[in-house]
C-alpha positions as CSV (number, residue, x, y, z in Angstrom):
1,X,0.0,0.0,0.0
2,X,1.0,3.7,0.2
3,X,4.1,4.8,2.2
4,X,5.7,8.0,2.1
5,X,8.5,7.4,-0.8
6,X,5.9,4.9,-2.9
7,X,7.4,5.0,-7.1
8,X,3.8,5.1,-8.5
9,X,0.5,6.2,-6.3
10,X,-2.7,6.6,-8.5
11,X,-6.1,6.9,-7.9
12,X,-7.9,4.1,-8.1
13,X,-11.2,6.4,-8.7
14,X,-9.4,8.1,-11.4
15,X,-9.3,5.3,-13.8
16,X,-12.6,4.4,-13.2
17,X,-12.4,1.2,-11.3
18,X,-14.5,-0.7,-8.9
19,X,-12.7,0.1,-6.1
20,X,-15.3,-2.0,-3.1
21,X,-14.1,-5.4,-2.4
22,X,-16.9,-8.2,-2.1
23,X,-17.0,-7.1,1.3
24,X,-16.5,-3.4,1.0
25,X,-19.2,-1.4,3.1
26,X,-21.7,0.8,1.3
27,X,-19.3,4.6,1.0
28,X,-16.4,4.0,-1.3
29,X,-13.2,4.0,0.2
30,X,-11.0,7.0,-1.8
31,X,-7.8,6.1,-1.8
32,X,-4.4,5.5,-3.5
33,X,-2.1,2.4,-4.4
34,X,1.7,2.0,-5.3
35,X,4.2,-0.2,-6.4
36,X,6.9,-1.0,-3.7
37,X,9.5,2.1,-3.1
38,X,12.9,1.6,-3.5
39,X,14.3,2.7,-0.5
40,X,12.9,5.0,2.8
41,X,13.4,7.8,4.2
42,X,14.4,7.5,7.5
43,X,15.2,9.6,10.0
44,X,18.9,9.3,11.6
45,X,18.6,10.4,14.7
46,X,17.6,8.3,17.4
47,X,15.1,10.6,18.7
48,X,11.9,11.3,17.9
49,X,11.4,15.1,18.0
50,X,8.7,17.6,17.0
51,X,7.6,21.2,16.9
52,X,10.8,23.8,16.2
53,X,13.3,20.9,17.0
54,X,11.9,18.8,13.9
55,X,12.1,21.6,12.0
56,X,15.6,22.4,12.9
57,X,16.6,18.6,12.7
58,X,15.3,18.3,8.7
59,X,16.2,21.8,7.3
60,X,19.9,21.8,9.2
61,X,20.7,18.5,9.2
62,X,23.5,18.7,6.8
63,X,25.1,21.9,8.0
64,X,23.9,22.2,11.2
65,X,26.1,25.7,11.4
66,X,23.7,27.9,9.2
67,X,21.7,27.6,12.4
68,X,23.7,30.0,14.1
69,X,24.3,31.6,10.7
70,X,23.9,35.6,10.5
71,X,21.6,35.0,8.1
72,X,19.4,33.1,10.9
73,X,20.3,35.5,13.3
74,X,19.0,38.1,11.3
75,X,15.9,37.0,10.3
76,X,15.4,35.4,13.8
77,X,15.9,39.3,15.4
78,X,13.0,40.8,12.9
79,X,10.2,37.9,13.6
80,X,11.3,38.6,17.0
81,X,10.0,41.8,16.9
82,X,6.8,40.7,14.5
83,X,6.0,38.3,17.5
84,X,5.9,41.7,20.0
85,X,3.5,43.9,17.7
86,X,0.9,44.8,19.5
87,X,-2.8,46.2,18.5
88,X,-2.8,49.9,19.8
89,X,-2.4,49.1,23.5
90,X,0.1,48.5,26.4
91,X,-1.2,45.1,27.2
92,X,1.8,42.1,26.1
93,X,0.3,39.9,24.1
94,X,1.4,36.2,22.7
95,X,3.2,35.0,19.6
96,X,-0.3,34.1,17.7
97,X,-1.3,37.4,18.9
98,X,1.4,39.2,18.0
99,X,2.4,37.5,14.4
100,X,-1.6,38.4,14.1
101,X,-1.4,42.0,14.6
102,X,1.7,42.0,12.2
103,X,0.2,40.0,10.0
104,X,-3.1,42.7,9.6
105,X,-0.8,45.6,9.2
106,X,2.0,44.3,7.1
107,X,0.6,41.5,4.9
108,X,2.8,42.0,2.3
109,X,6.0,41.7,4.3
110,X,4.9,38.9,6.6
111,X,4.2,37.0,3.4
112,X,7.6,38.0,2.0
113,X,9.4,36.7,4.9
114,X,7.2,33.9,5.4
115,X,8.4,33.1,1.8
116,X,11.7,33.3,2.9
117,X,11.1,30.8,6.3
118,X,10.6,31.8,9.0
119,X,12.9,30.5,12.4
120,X,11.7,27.1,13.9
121,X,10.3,28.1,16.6
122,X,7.9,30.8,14.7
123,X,7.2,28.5,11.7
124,X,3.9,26.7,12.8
125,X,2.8,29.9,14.8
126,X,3.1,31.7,11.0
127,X,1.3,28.9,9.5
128,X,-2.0,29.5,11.9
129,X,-2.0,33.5,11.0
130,X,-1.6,32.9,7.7
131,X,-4.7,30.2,7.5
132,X,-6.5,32.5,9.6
133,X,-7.3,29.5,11.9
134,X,-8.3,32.0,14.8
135,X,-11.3,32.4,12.3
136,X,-12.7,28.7,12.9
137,X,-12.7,27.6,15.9
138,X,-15.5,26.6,17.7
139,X,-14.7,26.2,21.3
140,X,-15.2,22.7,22.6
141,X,-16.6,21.1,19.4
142,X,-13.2,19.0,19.4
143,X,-13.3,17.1,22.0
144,X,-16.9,16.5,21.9
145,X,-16.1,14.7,18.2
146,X,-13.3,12.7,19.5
147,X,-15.5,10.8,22.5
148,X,-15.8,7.4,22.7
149,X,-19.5,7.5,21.4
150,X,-18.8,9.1,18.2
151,X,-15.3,7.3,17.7
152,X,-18.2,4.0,17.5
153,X,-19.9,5.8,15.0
154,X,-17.6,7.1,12.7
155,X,-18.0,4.8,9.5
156,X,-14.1,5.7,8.3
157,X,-12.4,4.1,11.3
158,X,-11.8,1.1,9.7
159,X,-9.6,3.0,7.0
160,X,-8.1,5.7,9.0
161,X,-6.6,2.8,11.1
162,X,-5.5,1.1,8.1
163,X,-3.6,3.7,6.8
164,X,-2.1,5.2,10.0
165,X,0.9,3.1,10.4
166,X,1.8,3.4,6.5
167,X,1.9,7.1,7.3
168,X,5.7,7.9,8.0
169,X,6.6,4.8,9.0
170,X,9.7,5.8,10.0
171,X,8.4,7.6,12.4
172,X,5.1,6.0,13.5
173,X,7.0,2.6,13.9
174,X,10.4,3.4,15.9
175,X,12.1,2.1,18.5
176,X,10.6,4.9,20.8
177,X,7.4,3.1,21.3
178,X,5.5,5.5,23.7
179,X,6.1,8.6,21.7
180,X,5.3,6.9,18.3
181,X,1.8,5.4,20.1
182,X,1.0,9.1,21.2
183,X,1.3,10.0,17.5
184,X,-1.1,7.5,16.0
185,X,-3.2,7.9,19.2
186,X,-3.4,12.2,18.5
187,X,-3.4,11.2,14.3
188,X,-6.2,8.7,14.6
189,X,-8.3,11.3,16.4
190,X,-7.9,14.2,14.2
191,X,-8.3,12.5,11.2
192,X,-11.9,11.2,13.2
193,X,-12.9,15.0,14.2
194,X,-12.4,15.5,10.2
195,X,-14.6,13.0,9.1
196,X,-17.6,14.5,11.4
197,X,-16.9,18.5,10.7
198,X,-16.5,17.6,7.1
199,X,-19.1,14.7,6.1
200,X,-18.5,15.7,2.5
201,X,-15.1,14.4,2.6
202,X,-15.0,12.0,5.1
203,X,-11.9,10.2,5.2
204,X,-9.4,10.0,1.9
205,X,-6.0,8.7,2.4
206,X,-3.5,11.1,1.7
207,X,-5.2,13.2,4.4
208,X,-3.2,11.2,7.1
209,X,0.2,12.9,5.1
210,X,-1.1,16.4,5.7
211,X,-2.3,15.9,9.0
212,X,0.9,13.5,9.9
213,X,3.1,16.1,9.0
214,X,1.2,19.3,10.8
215,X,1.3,17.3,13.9
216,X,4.8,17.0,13.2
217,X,5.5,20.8,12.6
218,X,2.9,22.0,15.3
219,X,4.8,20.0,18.4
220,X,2.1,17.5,18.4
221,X,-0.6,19.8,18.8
222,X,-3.4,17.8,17.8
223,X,-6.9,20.6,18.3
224,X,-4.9,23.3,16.6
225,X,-4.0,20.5,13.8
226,X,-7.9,20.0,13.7
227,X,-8.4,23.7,12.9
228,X,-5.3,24.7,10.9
229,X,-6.8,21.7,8.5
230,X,-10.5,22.9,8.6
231,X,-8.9,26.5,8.0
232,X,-6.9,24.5,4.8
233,X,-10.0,23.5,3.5
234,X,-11.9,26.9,2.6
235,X,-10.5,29.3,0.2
236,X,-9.4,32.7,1.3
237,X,-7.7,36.5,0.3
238,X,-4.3,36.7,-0.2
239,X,-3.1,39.9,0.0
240,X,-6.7,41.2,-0.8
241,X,-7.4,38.7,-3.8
242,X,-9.5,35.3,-3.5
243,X,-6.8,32.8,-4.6
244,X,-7.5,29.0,-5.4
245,X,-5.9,28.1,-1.9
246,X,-7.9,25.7,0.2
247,X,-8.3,22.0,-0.6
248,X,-11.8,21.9,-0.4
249,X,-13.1,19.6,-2.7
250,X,-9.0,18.1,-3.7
251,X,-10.3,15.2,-1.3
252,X,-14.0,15.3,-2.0
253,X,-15.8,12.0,-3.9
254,X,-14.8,13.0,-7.1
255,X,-12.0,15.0,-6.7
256,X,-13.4,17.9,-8.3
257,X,-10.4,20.2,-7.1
258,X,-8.0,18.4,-8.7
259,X,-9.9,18.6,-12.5
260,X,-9.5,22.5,-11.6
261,X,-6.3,22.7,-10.1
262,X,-4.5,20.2,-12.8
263,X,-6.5,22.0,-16.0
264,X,-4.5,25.3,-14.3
265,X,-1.3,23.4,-14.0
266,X,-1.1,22.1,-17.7
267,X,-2.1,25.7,-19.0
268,X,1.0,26.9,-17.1
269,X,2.9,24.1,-18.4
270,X,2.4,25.0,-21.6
271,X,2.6,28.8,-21.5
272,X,6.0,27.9,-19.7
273,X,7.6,25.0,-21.5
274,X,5.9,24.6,-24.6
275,X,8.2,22.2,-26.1
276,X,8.6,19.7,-22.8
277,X,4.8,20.0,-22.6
278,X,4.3,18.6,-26.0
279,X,7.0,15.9,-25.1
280,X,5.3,15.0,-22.3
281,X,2.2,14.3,-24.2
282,X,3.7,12.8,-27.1
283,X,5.5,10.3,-24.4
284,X,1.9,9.7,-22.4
285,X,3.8,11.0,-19.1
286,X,0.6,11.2,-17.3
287,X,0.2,13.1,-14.7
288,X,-0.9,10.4,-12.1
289,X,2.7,9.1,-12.2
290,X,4.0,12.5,-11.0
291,X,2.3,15.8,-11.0
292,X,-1.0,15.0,-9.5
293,X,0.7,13.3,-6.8
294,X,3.2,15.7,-5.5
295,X,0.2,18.3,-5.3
296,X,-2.2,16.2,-4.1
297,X,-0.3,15.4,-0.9
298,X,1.3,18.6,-0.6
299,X,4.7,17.1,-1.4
300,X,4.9,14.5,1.1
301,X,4.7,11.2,-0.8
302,X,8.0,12.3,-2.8
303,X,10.2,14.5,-0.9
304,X,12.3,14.5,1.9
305,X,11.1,16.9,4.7
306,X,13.2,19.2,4.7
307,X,12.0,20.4,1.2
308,X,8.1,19.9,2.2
309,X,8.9,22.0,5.2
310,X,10.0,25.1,2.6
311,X,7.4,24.3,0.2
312,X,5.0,24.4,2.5
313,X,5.7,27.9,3.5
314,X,5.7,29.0,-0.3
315,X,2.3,27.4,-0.6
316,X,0.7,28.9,2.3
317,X,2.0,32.1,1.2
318,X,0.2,31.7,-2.2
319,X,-2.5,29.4,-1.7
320,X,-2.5,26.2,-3.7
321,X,-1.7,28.0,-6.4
322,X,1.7,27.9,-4.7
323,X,2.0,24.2,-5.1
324,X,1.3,24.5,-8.9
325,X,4.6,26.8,-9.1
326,X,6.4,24.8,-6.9
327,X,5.5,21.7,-9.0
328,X,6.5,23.5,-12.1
329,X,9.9,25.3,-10.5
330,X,10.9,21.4,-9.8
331,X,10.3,20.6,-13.6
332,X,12.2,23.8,-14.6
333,X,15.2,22.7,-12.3
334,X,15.5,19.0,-13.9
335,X,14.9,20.9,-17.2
336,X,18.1,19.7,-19.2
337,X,18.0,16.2,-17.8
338,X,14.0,15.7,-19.2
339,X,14.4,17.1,-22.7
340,X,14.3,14.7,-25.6
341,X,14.4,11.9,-23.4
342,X,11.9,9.0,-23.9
343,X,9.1,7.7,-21.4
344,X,11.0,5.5,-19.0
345,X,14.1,8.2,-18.5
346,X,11.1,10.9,-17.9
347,X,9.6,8.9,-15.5
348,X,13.0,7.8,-13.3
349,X,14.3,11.0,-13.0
350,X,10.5,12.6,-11.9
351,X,9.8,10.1,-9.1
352,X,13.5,10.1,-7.9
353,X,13.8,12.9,-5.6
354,X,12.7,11.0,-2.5
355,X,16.5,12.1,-1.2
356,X,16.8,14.8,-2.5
357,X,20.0,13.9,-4.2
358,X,18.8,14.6,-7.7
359,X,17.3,18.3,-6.7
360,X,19.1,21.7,-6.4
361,X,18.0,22.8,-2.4
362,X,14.6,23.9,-1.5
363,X,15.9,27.3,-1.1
364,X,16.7,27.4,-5.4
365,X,13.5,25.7,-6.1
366,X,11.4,28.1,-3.8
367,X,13.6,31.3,-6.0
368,X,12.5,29.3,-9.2
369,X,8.7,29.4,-8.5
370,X,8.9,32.8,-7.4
371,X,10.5,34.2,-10.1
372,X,7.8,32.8,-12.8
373,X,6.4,34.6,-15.1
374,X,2.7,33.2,-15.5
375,X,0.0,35.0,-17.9
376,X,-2.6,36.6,-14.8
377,X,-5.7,34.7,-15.4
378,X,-3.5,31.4,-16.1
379,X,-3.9,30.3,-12.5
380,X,-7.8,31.2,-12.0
381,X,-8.8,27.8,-14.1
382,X,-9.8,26.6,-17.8
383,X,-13.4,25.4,-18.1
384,X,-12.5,22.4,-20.3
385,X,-9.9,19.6,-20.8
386,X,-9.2,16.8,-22.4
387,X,-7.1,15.0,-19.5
388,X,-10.2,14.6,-18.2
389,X,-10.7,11.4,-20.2
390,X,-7.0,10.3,-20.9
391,X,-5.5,9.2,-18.2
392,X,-7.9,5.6,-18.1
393,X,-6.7,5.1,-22.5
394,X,-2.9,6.2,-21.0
395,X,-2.9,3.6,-18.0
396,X,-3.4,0.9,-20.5
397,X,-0.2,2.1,-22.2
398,X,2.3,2.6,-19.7
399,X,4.9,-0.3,-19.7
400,X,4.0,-3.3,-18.7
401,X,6.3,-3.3,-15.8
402,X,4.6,-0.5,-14.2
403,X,1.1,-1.5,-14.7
404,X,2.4,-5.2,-13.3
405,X,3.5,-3.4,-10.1
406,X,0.4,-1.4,-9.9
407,X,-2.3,-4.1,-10.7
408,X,0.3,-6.6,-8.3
409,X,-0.1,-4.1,-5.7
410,X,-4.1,-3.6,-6.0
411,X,-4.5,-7.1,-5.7
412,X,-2.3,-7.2,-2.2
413,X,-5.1,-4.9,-0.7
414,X,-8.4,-6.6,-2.4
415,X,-9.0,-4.3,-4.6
416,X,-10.5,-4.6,-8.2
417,X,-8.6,-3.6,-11.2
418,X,-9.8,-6.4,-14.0
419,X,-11.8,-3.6,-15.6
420,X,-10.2,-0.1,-15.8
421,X,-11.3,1.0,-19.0
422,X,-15.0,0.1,-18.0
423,X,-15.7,3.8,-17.6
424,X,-13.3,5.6,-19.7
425,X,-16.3,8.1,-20.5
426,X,-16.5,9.4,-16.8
427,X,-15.3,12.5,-15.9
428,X,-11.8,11.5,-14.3
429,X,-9.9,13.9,-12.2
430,X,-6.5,14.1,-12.4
C-alpha cells in the first residue's frame, strides 16, 4: 500500500475502477495504491522530536552551522520583533497574537518573509496567522467529536486505522514506542474530528500525510492541527485577492479540485515550457505518475522533509496555487535532464527525488517558482480539458512493468482492477 516514498500512487477512482471489495461497506473507500519504493526515508537520529526541533533537525541536518548563521540571526531578530507587535495598547500579548497584529498591518511583508522561512520556533505559529485559523474555531466542538460514542460511529475508522501506520513509518514505527503510540493515538483522532466536521469528505488517504506532517510541525498539537486543516479546506484572500488556496473539494468524492487545479497546471505548463509540454504528451507521461501526486499530498509522498517544510511555507504564502509553481519550478530545475528523453528516462528521474540527491535545495527551487512569469488569469482555471478522459486510455499504455506493479499491488489490498477502462467516458480527475 501507500508509504511515504511509494514509485507510483494513483487513484484508483481516477481510472474508473470498482474500487469496493466483495465485502466493502456501502461509502467507497477514496484512496491510492503504489508499487513498492525503493528505498525509505528514515530519520537518523535516534530521537523522535517535533515542533521547532523537527524543523531544525530536517532543514539543518546537513550543515547544522547555518543555524547559528547571521543569516538566521537576522531573520530570527525581525520575527522577533513581529511576535511583540501589539494592537494599539500596552497590554503584552502572545506570539499568535502578536504574528496576528503584524500580520493585519503588514501582509505584504509577513508573506515576503514567510516566503523566505521563517525560524523554527515561529514557523507553525506563522502557518496559523496565515490560514487565519483563529477564524474557525469553535470552542469545545473538538473534543466532543473525539469521545468514545462518536469514535463507534464514525463509519471511516476502519480505513483511518489502516492507513495510519503506513503514514511515515519511520516515524510512527520506531524504536521509541510510547512517543510513536501518542502519534497514531493524536493522528487517529484528528483524522476522526475531520470526518464528522466535514461529512463531504470523510476520510481519503493522503489526508493522514497532511495531518501527519502538521502534527509534526505543530509539536504534536493535535486541536490546533484539527483547525489549521478545517482552515486549509476553505479558500481565502491573499493579499486582498480570493486565490485558489484551500483543498476543499482536492479530497471530496470525485475529486473535483483536482480537475480545476491540474487543467491550471497544464495551462501553465504550456505557457512555460511549450516544447517539454508537447513531449510529455507525445510520451503519455501522465500526470498520475508525477504531477497530480506531488500536489495532491502537498509534497509529502516524494520528498524528503526538509523540502516539504520550505514548500510548505511557499504554498501557504500563495495558496494552492503555490504548489502548482512549486511543482513547475521542480520541472524547470531538472529541465536539461528531461528534454528529448523518452518515457522510462522521464519517468526515473521525476519520481526520484525521494533524497533529495537529484534536486538543487529547497531554497533554489522556492527562487524558481517565485521568479515565474505566468499570464494573470493562467492560475484562475480553464473550463475544459481533455485530461479529463486520458489518463484511463494512458494507464493501458504505460509499460508493462509499471502497470504489473500497480495491478500486483491492488490485488495485495483486495481491490478490483480487472476492468479499468470500463468507464473511460467518466469524468476522471487528475
Amino acid at each position: 500500500m501507500c508509504i511515504r516514498d511509494s514509485k507510483i500512487t494513483l487513484h484508483i477512482k481516477q481510472m474508473g475502477c470498482d474500487v469496493c471489495s466483495k465485502d466493502s461497506k456501502p461509502h467507497t473507500k477514496r484512496t491510492t495504491f503504489s508499487a513498492k519504493p525503493p528505498s525509505s526515508n528514515v530519520i537518523t537520529t535516534q530521537r523522535l522530536c517535533f515542533g521547532p526541533e523537527f524543523a531544525e533537525q530536517e532543514l539543518f541536518r546537513k550543515d547544522p552551522a547555518l543555524l547559528n548563521s547571521d543569516e538566521m540571526q537576522r531573520s530570527t531578530r525581525k520575527w522577533d520583533a513581529m511576535a511583540q507587535t501589539r494592537n494599539n495598547s500596552s497590554i503584552p500579548v502572545t506570539v499568535d497574537e502578536g504574528l496576528e497584529n503584524y500580520y493585519r498591518a503588514e501582509t505584504k511583508k509577513f508573506i515576503k518573509r514567510l516566503k523566505k522561512g521563517p525560524p523554527p520556533k515561529y514557523r507553525w505559529a506563522a502557518w496559523k496567522v496565515v490560514l487565519n485559523v483563529k477564524q474557525v474555531v469553535i470552542k469545545g466542538l473538538y473534543k466532543s467529536l473525539i469521545t468514545k460514542e462518536m469514535r463507534g460511529k464514525c463509519k471511516w475508522i476502519k480505513d483511518i486505522r489502516g492507513d495510519i501506520n503506513r503514514t511515515f513509518p519511520e516515524i510512527l514505527n520506531s524504536d521509541q514506542k510510547e512517543l510513536s503510540e501518542l502519534v497514531i493515538r493524536k493522528l487517529e483522532n484528528v483524522l476522526i474530528a475531520i470526518s464528522f466536521k466535514c461529512p463531504k469528505i470523510g476520510y481519503c488517504q493522503g489526508m493522514n500525510y497532511v495531518v501527519g506532517f502538521m502534527l509534526l510541525v505543530s509539536d504534536l498539537e493535535e486541536e490546533e492541527v484539527f483547525w489549521a486543516f478545517i482552515a486549509l479546506e476553505r479558500d481565502r484572500l491573499i493579499q486582498d485577492q480570493l486565490q485558489i488556496c484551500g483543498v476543499n473539494g482536492m479530497y471530496m468524492e470525485g475529486f473535483p479540485k483536482m480537475h480545476y487545479i491540474m487543467e491550471c497546471f497544464h495551462a501553465a505548463f504550456a505557457e512555460l515550457m511549450p516544447k517539454l509540454k508537447l513531449q510529455f504528451d507525445r510520451i503519455r507521461l501522465i500526470d498520475l505518475l508525477w504531477a497530480h501526486k506531488w500536489i495532491f499530498a502537498f509534497f509529502l509522498f516524494s520528498f524528503p522533509f526538509s523540502y516539504c517544510i520550505r514548500f510548505w511555507d511557499y504554498v501557504l504564502a500563495h495558496g494552492i496555487s503555490g504548489s502548482i509553481r512549486i511543482s513547475l519550478a521542480i520541472v524547470t530545475a531538472n529541465k536539461q535532464k528531461l528534454e528529448g528523453k523518452d518515457f522510462n528516462e522521464c519517468y526515473q528521474v521525476l519520481s526520484s527525488f525521494i533524497d533529495g540527491k537529484n534536486l538543487p535545495n529547497a531554497e533554489e527551487i522556492v527562487k524558481i517558482a517565485d521568479h515565474m512569469k505566468i499570464t494573470p488569469g493562467t492560475l484562475r482555471g480553464l473550463k475544459s480539458s481533455n485530461y479529463q478522459t486520458e489518463s484511463i486510455a494512458d494507464f493501458k499504455r504505460l509499460p508493462s512493468n509499471i502497470r504489473d506493479d500497480v495491478e500486483e499491488e491492488a490485488r495485495m489490498n483486495s481491490v478490483n482492477v480487472t476492468e479499468p477502462v470500463k468507464a473511460a467516458s467518466r469524468s476522471i480527475p487528475i
